[in-house]
Structure formats: C-alpha cells, structure tokens
N, C-alpha and C positions, 0 to 999 in steps of 0.2 A: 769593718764598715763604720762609717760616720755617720751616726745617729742622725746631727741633722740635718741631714741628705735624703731621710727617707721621711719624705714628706705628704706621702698619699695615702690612702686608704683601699687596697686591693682586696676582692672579695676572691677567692680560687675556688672554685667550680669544679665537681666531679662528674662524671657522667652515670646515669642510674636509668638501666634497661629495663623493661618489664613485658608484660606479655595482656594484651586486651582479653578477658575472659571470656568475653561474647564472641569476637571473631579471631582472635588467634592472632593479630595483626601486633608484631613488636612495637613498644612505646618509649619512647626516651624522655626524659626530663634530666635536667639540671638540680642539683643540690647544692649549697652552700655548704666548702669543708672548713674553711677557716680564712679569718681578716683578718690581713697583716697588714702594716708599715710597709712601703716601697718607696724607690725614688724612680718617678717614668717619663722617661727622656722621647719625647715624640722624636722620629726621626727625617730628617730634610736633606733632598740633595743638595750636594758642595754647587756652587758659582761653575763649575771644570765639567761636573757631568750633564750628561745628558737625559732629562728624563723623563723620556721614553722608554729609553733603556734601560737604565736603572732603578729607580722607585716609580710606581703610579702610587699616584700622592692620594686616590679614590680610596687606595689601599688600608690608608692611613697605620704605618706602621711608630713600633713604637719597640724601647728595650726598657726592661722595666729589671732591677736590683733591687734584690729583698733579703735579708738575714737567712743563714743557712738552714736549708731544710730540705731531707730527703724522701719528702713523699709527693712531689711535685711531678709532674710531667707532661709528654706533649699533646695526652687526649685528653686532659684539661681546661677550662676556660677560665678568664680572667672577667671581673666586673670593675671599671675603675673611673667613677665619675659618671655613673649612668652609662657607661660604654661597656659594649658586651668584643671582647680580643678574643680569638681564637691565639695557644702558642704555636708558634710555626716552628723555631728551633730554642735548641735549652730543656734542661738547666744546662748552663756550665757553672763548672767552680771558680770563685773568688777566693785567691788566698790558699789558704790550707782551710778548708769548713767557715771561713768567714760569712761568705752572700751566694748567693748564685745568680745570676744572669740569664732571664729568658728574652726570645726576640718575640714577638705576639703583633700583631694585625685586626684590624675590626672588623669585625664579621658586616655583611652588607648581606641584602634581599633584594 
C-alpha cells in the first residue's frame, strides 16, 4: 500500500449490546476500536450507466482501503469526516496481507 494514498482519518466502530436493568429492553451503542489511515474513494456512476439502476447516489456510497488488518468486519461502522458508513461488503484482501478493501454506505434516518 502507498502510504500516500491513505489520506483520511477513519474511526471503526464496534457494536456493544447490553441489556436496560429497569426494563429488560436490549441497548446498543457504538464504541470507538481503533483510527486508522485510509484512502476513501466516494463512489460515482460511469456517463454509460444508468442510475436508477445502479447507484442511488442518496446512498452515498463510498470504498475505502486501509493497511491490513484482521479484526475488521461487516457488523462494523465506519466514522470518516463526521460521516457515520454502515460496511455493506468487505474486507477483501489487497496483495498478500497488504490493505484490505471494504465497500460502506452512509447510514441515513
């Protein structure tokens, strides 16, 4: 991986359940596991496609490459730039253990 290429600042999110002691009602929050270095490529449809069919751009998706690392995955979230990404697909591998490659989406309400 080419150092500098990885020009952002990605926070990765774990997911952390718990349980309400008053009512019983399960609780989620997010944690901070670790900020890395990335390079996050927003991603745009070609001039050729169609998109409708291919990206909704409301989606705002994005592929984001970070230095190898296997504790990453797709119940995960991404923080990058005040933007909160759910991953969609990924890791794949870069290389032999180089980077891995997630595809991630912005979460919307």
């Amino acid at each position: 991986m080419d150092a500098g290429r990885l020009n952002r600042r990605v926070t990765i999110q774990h997911r952390v359940e718990s349980q309400d002691p008053m009512y019983g009602t399960p609780i989620v929050a997010w944690e901070p596991m670790v900020t890395v270095w990335a390079e996050v490529q927003d991603i745009l449809p070609s001039r050729g496609e169609d998109m409708a069919e291919v990206i909704n751009l409301a989606r705002r998706p994005a592929r984001v490459r970070m230095r190898w690392r296997d504790d990453v995955d797709m119940t995960m979230r991404l923080i990058i730039d005040g933007r909160t990404l759910e991953i969609i697909a990924g890791p794949a591998e870069l290389g032999y253990r180089e980077g891995i490659e997630l595809m991630a989406e912005e979460l919307s309400t």
